[in-house]
N, C-alpha and C positions, 0 to 999 in steps of 0.2 A: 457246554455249548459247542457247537463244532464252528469251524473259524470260518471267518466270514469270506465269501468268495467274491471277487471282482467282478463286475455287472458287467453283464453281455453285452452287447449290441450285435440285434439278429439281422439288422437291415433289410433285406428284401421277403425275409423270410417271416420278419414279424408278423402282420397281417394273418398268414396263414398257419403259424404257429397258435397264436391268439387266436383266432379261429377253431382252431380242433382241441384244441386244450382248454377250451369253456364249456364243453363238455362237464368238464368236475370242477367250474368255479363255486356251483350251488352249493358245493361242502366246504368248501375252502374258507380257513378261519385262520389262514396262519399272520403273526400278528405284525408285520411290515405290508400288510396288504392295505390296497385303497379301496373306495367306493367305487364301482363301474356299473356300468347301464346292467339290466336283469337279460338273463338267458331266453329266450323263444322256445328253447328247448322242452318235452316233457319227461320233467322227472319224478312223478308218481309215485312209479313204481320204488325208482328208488328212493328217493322220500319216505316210503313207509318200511321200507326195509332197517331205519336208523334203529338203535335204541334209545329209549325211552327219555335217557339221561340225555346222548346227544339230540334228540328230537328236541328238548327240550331248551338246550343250549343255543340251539340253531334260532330257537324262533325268538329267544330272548335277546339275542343279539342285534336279530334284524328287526325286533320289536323298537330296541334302544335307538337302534341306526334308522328308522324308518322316520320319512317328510315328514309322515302326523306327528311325531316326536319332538322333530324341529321345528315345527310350525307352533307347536305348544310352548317351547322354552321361550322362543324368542317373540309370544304374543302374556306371557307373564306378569312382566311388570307390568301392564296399565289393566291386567284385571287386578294388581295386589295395590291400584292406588285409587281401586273404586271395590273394594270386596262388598262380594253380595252379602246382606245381613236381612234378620228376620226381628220380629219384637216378641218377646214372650212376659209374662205378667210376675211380676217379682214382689211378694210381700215386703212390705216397709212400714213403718211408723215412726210419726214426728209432727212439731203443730203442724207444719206445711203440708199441705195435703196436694199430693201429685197425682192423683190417679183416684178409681171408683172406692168411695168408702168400704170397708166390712165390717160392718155396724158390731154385729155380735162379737167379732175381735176387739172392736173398740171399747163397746163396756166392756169385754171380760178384763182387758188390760186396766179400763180405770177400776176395777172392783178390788183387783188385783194390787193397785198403787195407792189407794185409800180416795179416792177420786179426781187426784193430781191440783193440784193449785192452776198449772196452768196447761188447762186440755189438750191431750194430745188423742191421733186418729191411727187406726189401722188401716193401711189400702193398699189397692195393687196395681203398683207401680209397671209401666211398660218400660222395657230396657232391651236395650239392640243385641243381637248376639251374633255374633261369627259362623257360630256352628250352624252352618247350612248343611241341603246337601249339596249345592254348589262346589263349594269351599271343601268338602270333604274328598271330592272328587279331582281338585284339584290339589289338594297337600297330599291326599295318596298317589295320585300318578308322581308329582315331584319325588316323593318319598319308593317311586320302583324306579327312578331314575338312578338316582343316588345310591341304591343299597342296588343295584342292575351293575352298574359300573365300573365299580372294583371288580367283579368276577373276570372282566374283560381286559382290566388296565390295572393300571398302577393306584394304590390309593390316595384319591387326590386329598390335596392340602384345604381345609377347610377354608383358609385365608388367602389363596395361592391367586394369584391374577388369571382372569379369565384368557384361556390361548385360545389363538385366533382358528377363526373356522378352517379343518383341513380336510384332506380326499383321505388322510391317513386314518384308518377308522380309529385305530386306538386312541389316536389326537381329538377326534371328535368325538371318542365317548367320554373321555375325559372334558373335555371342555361341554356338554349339555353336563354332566355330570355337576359341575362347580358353580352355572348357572341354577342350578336346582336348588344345590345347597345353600346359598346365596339367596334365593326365594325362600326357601324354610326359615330362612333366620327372621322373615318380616314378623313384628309382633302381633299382628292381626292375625296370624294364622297359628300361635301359641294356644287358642281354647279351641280351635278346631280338633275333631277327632279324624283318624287314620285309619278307618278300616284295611283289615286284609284285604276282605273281597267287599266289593261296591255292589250294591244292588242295581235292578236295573231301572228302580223308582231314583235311584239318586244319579245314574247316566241321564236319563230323560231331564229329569230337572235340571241337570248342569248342560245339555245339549240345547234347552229353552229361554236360558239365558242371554239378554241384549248381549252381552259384553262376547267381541268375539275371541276375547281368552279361555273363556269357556267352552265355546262349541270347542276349539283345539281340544281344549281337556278333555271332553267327553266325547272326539275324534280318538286322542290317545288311548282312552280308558278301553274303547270298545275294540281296538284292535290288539289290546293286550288279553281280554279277555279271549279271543277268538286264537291269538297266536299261544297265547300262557297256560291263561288258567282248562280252556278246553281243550286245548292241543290239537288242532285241528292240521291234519297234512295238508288239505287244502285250500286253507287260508296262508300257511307256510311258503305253497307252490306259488299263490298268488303274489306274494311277496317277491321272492325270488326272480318274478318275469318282470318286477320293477327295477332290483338293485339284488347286487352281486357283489362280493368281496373280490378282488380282481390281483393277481402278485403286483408287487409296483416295481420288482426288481426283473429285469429283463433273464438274469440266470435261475431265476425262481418257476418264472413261466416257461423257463425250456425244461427245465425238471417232470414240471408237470403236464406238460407236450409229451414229455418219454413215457411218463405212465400209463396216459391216457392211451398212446399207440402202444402200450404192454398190454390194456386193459382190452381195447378195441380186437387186437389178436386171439387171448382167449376167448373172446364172446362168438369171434368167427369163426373158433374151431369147435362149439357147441356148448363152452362150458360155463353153469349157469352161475351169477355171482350171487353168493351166499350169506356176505359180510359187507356192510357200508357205514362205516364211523366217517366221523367227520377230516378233514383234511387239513393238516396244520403242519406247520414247519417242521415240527419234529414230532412224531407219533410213534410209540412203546408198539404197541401190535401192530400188523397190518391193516394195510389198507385198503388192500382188496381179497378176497377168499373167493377161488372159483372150486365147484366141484366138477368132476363128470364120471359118472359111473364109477367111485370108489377112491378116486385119482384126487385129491386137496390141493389145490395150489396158491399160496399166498405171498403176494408182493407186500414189501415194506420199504418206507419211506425214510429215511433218514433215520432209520431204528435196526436193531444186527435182531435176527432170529435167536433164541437161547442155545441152541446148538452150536452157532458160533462163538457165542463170547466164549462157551465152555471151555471152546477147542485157540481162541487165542494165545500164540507161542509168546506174544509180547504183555500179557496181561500182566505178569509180576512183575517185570522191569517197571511197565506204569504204575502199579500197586505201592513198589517200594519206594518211589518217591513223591506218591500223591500225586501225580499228574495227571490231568482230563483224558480222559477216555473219549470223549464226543470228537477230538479232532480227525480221531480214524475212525470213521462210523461212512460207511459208501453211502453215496446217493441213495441208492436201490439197490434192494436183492428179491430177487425171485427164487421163493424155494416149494419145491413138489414132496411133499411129507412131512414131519417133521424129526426123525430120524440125524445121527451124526452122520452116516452116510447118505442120506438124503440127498437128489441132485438140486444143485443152486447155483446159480449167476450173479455177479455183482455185476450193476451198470452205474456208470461214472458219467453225469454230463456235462461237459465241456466246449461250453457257448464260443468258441472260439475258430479264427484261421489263425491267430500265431503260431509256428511251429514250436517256439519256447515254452508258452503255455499249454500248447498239448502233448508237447514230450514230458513236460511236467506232471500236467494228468497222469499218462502215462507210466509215469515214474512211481508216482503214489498208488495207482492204482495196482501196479506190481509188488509196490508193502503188501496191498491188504491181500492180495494173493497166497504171499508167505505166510502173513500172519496167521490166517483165518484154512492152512494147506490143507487142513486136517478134516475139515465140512467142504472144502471143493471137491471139483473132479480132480482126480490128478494128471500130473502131467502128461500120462501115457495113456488116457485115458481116449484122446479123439477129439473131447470137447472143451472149448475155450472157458478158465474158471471167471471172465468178466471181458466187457463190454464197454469202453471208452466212445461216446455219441459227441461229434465233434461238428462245425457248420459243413464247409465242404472241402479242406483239405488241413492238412496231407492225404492222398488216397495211394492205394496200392500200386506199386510199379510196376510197369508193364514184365511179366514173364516173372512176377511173384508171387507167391504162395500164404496163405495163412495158416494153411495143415501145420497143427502141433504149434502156435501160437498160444500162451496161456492168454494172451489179449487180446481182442479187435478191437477195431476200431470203425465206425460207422459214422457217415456221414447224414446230414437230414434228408437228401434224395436216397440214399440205400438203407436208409433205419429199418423200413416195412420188411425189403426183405432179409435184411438181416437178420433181423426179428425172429422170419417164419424161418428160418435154419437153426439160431439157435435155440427158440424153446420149444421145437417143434418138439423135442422127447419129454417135454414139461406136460403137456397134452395127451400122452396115451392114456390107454383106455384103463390098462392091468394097474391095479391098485397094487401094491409095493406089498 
């Protein structure tokens, strides 16, 4: 895990930081994030750019996280203290006779007992049964709740006390999560069956039902079907323009403010993105993949390209005594190939005006420099091997220079163009 950085406070700049960086809220899964209002934004296109795997993550998440979800856990208990039940006809015999004779059962059992001394009847008895498909509809949605949950969170304790409703989504998967399990334990729903998949004879039925715990249910059931089981991008997008996974750390959203203005530069210099996985704290591959004419350029998020760890000068010192490796892993890199000599940028973002805290940046961001010397430019190269994004000071002193800086440093008004100088060679056209 890389250690944890001190929360920002963007003050004036929030607003419009938030603002342009909800651009890429609709991927974002990383797991200290909250619930926030849905994007206006259309993201179609890239919605059906996902794979298959995260397409499917996405909609399960926000299937879990969705009203109709909530509105079903917490209308639960008063359909589990009226379950719907049917009558079905149960062979029985005994003198007591409860239900329509069946004569020819009846002699054949007295033919059978030598004619009994004292008569007894075969009949069929009515008895109530659980297994609706009301009931079925509603133990399986509990049952995608519950087994939905742990994919996202931590697995909850079957006996654990129910935590209070949060903005924190992983606190609220967990918590529908334990009200679910909690509902499964009622013993009326022990004979009920669980389908995988529910018909759409047994949504309708449970959508028919007085009790308004079941319309929820068969609210739930239908939008699982549309987000799950058929996978539909469009049902996903409609999602999406409700609720959003949102950072809740103010140094999280400035991270993702840098990308999205890394991301917005290449699309303005024509190059088309290629790769859209989902967006989470920490992601092994890239995050973005632009092409243009030959040229691959991919940014990574809190993850090193394999060229670089190769070429770590520090990697055995860490090796030999088992210590984390996530604590030096930059922000962002941007790399054009993938190649040991391939050009790459590390950018550092450092939510701050302390000069302490951004000479500190600084400071570290000079390790990974050293470390990693081997996959940057070098020193004599011309170009800066990283990029320090800071609020709006320290700035450069008047009659000074950056030429032959291995570091810049950029502020939130000079990012853009900072930007268009440094990856402006990240963009040519000649494939390497």
């Amino acid at each position: 895990m890389k250690a944890q950085a001190i929360d920002a406070d963007l003050g004036p700049f929030g607003d419009r930081i938030q603002r342009e960086a909800s651009e890429e809220f609709w991927r974002y899964v990383g797991r200290s994030a909250r619930l926030g209002p849905g994007t206006p934004l259309d993201h179609a296109s890239r919605i059906a750019g996902l794979s298959k795997q995260h397409l499917a993550r996405l909609a399960t998440l926000h299937w879990l996280l969705s009203e109709e979800v909530l509105a079903f856990v917490e209308a639960v208990p008063s359909a589990l203290a009226r379950l719907s039940r049917t009558t079905a006809p149960v062979e029985s015999e005994g003198q007591e006779v409860r239900g329509a004779i069946n004569w020819g059962a009846t002699i054949a059992l007295r033919t059978r007992t030598g004619g009994m001394s004292v008569p007894s009847f075969v009949y069929a008895e009515a008895q109530a049964r659980n297994d609706t498909p009301a009931n079925r509809v509603l133990k399986t949605v509990l049952s995608w709740i519950v087994n939905t949950a742990p994919s996202y969170s931590m697995h909850p304790d079957r006996w654990a006390d129910v935590p209070q409703e949060s903005g924190r989504w992983v606190a609220e998967a967990l918590r529908r999560s334990v009200l679910a399990q909690r509902a499964l334990r009622h013993s009326g729903l022990a004979s009920v069956r669980a389908p995988a998949r529910l018909s759409e004879h047994e949504v309708r039925t449970c959508a028919a039902e007085p009790s308004r715990a079941y319309r929820r249910a068969a609210d739930a059931a239908r939008l699982w079907r549309a987000l799950v089981e058929r996978e539909e991008p469009g049902a996903v997008h409609a999602m999406l323009r409700r609720r959003v996974l949102v950072p809740a750390q103010q140094f999280r959203l400035f991270e993702i403010w840098i990308l999205a203005r890394i991301a917005r530069f290449f699309r303005g210099r024509g190059c088309a993105e290629t790769h859209v996985p989902l967006l989470a704290d920490m992601t092994a591959g890239p995050v973005y993949r632009f092409k243009k004419e030959g040229v691959t350029i991919d940014v990574f998020f809190q993850g090193l390209p394999i060229a670089m760890k190769s070429a770590s000068v520090y990697k055995d010192l860490f090796g030999a005594y088992d210590l984390d490796v996530g604590a030096r892993t930059p922000d962002i890199v941007v790399q054009r190939g993938s190649r040991p000599d391939s050009l790459r940028l590390i950018v550092e973002a450092k939510a701050s005006d302390d000069p302490h805290y951004v000479a500190d940046g600084v400071y570290k961001t000079l390790g990974y420099t050293a470390d990693f010397a081997a996959a940057l430019p070098a020193p004599d190269s011309g170009r800066p091997a990283a990029l320090v994004v800071i609020k709006t000071k320290p700035s450069l002193l008047p009659g000074k220079t950056r030429d032959g800086h291995r570091v810049w440093i950029a502020t939130i008004e000079s990012l853009d163009a900072t930007l268009a100088t440094v990856l402006n060679d990240f963009a040519v056209v000649q494939p390497e």
